[in-house]
C-alpha positions in Angstrom: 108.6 137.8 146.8 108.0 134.0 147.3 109.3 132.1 149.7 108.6 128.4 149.5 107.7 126.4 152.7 109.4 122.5 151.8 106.6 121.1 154.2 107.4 118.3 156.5 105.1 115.2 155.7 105.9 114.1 159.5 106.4 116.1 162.5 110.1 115.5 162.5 112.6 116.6 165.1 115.7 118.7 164.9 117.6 120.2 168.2 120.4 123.0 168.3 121.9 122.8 171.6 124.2 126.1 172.5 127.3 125.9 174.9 129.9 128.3 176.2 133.5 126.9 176.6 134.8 127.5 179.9 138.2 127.5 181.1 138.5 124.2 183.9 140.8 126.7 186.2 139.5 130.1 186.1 135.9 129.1 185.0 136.0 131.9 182.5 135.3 132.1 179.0 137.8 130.9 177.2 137.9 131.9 173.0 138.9 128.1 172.1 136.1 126.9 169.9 138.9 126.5 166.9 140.9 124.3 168.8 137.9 122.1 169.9 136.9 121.6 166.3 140.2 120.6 165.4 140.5 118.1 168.9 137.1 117.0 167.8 138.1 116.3 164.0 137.8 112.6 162.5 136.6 111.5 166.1 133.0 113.2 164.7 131.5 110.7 162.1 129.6 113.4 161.1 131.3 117.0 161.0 127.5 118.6 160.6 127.0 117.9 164.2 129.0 120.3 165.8 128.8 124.1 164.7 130.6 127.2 165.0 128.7 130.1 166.1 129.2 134.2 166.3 131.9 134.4 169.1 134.3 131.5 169.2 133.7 130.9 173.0 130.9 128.6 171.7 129.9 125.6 170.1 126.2 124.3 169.1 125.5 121.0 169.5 123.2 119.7 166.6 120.8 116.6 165.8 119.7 115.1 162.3 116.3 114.8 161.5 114.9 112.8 163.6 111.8 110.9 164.1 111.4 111.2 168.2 112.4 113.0 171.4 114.4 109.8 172.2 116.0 109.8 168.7 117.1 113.3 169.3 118.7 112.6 173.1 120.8 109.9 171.4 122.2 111.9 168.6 122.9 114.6 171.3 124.4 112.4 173.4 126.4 110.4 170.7 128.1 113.9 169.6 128.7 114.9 173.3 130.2 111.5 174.2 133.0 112.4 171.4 133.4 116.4 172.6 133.6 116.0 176.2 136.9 114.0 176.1 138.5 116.4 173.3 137.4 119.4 175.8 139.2 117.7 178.8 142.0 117.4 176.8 141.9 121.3 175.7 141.3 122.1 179.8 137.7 123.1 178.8 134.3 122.7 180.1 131.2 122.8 178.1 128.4 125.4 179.9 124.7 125.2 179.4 123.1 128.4 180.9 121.6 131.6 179.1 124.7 133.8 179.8 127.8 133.4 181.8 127.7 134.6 185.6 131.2 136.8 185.5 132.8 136.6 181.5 133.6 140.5 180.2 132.4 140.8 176.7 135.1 143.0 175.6 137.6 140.0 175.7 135.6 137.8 173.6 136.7 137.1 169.9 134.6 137.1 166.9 134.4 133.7 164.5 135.4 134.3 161.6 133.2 134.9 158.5 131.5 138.0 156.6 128.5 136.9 158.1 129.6 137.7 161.9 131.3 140.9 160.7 128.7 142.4 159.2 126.2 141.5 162.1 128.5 143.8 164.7 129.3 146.3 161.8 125.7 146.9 161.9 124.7 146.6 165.5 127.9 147.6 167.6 128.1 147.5 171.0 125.0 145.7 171.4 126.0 143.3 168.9 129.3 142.6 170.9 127.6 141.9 173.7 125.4 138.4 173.1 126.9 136.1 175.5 124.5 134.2 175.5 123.3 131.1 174.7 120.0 129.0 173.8 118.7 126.0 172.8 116.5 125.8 169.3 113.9 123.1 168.4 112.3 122.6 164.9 109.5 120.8 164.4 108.5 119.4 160.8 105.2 121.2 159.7 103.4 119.8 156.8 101.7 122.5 154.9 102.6 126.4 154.2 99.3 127.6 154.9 99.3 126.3 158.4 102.8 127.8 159.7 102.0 131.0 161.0 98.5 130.5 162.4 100.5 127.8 164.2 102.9 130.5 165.3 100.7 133.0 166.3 98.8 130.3 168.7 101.6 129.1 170.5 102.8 132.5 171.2 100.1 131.5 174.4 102.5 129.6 175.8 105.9 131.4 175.2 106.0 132.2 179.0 105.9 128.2 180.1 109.0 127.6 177.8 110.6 131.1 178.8 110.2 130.4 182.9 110.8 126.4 182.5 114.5 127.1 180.7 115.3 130.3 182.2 119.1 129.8 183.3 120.4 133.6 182.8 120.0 135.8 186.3 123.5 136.6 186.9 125.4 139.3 183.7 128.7 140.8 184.3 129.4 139.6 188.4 125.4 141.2 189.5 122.6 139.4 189.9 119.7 141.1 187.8 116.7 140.4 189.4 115.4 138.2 186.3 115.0 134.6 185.5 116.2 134.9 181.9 118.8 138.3 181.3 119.0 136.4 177.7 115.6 136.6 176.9 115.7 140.5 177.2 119.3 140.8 175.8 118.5 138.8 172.9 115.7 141.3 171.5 117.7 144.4 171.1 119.2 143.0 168.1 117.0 145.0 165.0 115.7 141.3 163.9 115.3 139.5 167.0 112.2 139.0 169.6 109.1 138.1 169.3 107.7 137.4 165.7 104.9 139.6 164.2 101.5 138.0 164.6 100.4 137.1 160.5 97.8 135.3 160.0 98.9 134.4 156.2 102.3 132.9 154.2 101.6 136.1 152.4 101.6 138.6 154.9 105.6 136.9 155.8 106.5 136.6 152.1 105.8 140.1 151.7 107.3 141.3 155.2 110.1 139.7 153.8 110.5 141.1 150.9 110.6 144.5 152.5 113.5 143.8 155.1 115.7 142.4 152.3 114.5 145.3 150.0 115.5 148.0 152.5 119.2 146.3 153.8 117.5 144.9 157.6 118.7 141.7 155.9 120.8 139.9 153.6 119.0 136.8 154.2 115.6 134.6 155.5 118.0 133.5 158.6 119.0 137.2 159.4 115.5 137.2 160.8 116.0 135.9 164.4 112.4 135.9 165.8 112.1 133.9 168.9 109.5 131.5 167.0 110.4 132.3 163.1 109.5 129.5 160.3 112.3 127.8 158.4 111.2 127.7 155.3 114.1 125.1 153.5 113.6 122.5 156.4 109.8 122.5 156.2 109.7 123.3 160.2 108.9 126.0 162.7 112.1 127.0 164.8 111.5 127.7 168.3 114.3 129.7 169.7 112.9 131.1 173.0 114.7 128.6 175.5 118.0 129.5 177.7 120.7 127.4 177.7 120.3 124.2 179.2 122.6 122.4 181.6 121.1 118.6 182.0 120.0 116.2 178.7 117.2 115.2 181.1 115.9 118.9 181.3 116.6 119.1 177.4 114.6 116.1 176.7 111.2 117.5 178.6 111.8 121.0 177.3 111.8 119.3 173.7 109.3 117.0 174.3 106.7 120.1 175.6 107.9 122.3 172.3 107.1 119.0 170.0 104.1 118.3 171.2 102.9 122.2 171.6 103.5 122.6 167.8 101.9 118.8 166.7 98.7 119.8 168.8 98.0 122.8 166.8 98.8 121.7 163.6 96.4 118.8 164.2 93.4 121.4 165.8 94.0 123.2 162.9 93.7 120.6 160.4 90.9 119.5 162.3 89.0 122.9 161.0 89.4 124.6 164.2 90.4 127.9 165.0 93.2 128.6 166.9 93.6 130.8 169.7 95.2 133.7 170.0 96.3 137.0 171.9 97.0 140.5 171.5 100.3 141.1 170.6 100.6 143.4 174.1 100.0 140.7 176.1 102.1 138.2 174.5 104.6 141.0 175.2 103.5 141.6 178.7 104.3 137.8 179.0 107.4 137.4 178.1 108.6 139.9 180.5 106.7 138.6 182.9 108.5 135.0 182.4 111.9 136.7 182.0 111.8 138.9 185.0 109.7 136.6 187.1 110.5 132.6 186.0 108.5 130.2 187.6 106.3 132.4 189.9 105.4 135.0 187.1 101.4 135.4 186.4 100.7 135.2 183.7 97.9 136.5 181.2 95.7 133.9 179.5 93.8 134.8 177.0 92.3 138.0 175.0 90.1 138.5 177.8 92.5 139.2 180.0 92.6 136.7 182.5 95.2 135.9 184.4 97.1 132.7 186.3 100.0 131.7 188.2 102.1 129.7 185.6 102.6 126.6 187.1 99.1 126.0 188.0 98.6 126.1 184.2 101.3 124.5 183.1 100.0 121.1 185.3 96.8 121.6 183.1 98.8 121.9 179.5 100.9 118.7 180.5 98.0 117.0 181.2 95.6 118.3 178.1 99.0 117.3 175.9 99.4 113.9 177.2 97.2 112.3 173.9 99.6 114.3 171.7 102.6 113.1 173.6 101.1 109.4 173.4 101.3 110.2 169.4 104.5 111.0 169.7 106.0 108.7 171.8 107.2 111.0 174.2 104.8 110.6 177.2 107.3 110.2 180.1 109.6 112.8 178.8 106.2 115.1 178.3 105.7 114.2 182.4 108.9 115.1 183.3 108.3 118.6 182.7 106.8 118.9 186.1 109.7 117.8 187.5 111.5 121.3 187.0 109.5 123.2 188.9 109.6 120.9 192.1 113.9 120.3 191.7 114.0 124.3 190.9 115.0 125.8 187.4 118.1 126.3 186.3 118.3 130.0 187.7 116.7 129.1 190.9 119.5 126.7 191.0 122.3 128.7 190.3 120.9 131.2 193.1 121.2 129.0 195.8 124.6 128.4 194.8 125.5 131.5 195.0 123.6 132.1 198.4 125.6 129.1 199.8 128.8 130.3 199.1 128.6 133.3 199.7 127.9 134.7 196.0 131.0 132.6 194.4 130.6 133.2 190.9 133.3 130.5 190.0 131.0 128.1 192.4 128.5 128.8 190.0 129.9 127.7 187.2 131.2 124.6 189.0 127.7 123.7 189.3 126.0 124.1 185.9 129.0 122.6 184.4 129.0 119.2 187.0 125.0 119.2 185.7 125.7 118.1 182.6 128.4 115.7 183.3 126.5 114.2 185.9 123.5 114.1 183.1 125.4 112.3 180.7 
């Protein structure tokens, strides 16, 4: 089959930012997301900018097109500053974090649509469990033939995004023992996980073809790769973030996935050759980023060698400070390195618990008050 690629002539910006709605009492889910739609209603110049998604605990957050990681932290911002005050008003709190410390999936309700239905038709029990929540970033790519070269290559540095965003330790009242639950939850969905490694539009087109063929999918968007191309937008979608609880962490965590994808499109078109690994160590990595976070080591290349990630993520900031420069995005890029020293998101979230004795509710308390105090 063919699948046009409606390339990008600039590296354009779009943001999807996922968050749970949380009762202000009990600091449980609460299955409200109608109600905020309607709160929200003429309020919202634009209705595109706030999107239902599978369970109606959540909300996404959405951008336009735009031009720069500033750009894109306004529009977020704008839509928030119109949501928050119609959540108050519902006794709801918006929650950034990969999954929710305590919520029990079998209360949750489904949105509804044949689209959802189908999806837990097909995959049941694991279908019925995804609370969780992420943040997706595309960036505008301008040719077809570049796309999955591009997404093979920055495959090398799924583990720095992974361990930077991680926000998901706690599932179902127990502490797992991983940085990012979601990241492992995610994958057992028959589409989701990490994309196969093609070197050619082709090799997709007709990978494609067979999943629709056979019934894996109805459509292109039932693929749910943690990198995966959009094809109508002209972009590559990276999906492999948690949730995220401050606009100041979303702006570096944007800013390092816009400049990762414009640096490689511009070695490419350069004539070089893009590096790569074997698909069993990009595996290997993204457990080790998921169960490990910030102080996973990581593999580095095809020769095996390894590192500790945030000695090599100081190197990446620096090596993508020209790019950054480009893109106008050089003190966002910078602030990156901030994460590690404040402590991600699940580090974060740990203490809490640790200082309170393991209150869950505390928790919650605490990656909700983030964002507040971010906006």
């Amino acid at each position: 089959m063919r699948i046009d690629f409606r390339g990008s002539p600039r590296p354009t910006l779009g943001v999807e930012w996922e968050f749970a709605l949380v009762d202000k009492k009990t600091r449980d889910l609460t299955n409200s997301a109608a109600d905020l739609f309607a709160a929200v209603g003429p309020d919202l110049p634009h209705q595109d900018k706030l999107h239902k998604e599978l369970l109606r605990n959540t909300v996404e957050v959405v951008t336009g097109v735009c031009g720069s990681v500033g750009e894109a932290m306004a529009d977020l911002r704008g839509t928030l500053d119109v949501v928050l005050p119609a959540a108050d008003a519902l006794g709801v709190d918006l929650f950034g974090a990969g999954t929710h410390p305590f919520a029990n999936w079998s209360a949750q309700q489904l949105t509804e649509g044949h689209r959802y239905q189908e999806l837990i038709n097909r995959t049941q029990w694991w279908g019925r469990q995804m609370l969780i929540w992420g943040v997706h970033v595309h960036v505008g790519v301008p040719e077809q033939s570049r796309v999955m070269p591009i997404i093979s290559s920055l495959l090398n540095q799924y583990p720095h995004i992974q361990a930077l965003s991680a926000s998901s330790p706690v599932w179902a009242g127990t502490d797992t023992g991983y940085a990012s639950n979601r990241a492992l939850m995610f994958q057992q969905l028959p589409t989701a996980g990490l994309p196969f490694q093609f070197e050619k539009w082709s090799e997709f087109e007709a990978f494609a073809h067979d999943q629709l063929t056979t019934g894996v999918v109805d459509e292109l968007s039932e693929i749910r790769w943690d990198i995966r191309p959009a094809a109508k937008l002209g972009t590559i979608e990276n999906r492999v973030a948690d949730g995220v609880s401050t606009l100041h962490e979303m702006s570096a965590l944007v800013a390092l996935m816009h400049c990762l994808v414009v640096d490689l499109d511009t070695r490419l078109s350069a004539g070089e050759t893009l590096p790569s690994m074997p698909p069993w160590h990009v595996q290997e990595n993204k457990w080790r980023a998921a169960r490990y976070g910030l102080d996973a080591i990581i593999i580095l290349d095809s020769a095996s060698n390894e590192r500790l990630i945030t000695d090599d993520l100081d190197d990446l900031l620096e090596r993508l400070e020209p790019v950054a420069r480009r893109l106008d995005c050089v003190e966002e890029l910078r602030s990156v390195a901030e994460i590690p020293r404040r402590g991600a998101s699940y580090q974060r979230q740990r203490a809490v618990a640790a200082e309170t004795g393991g209150d869950l509710v505390a928790v919650v308390d605490s990656v909700v008050g983030e964002l507040r105090d971010s906006l």
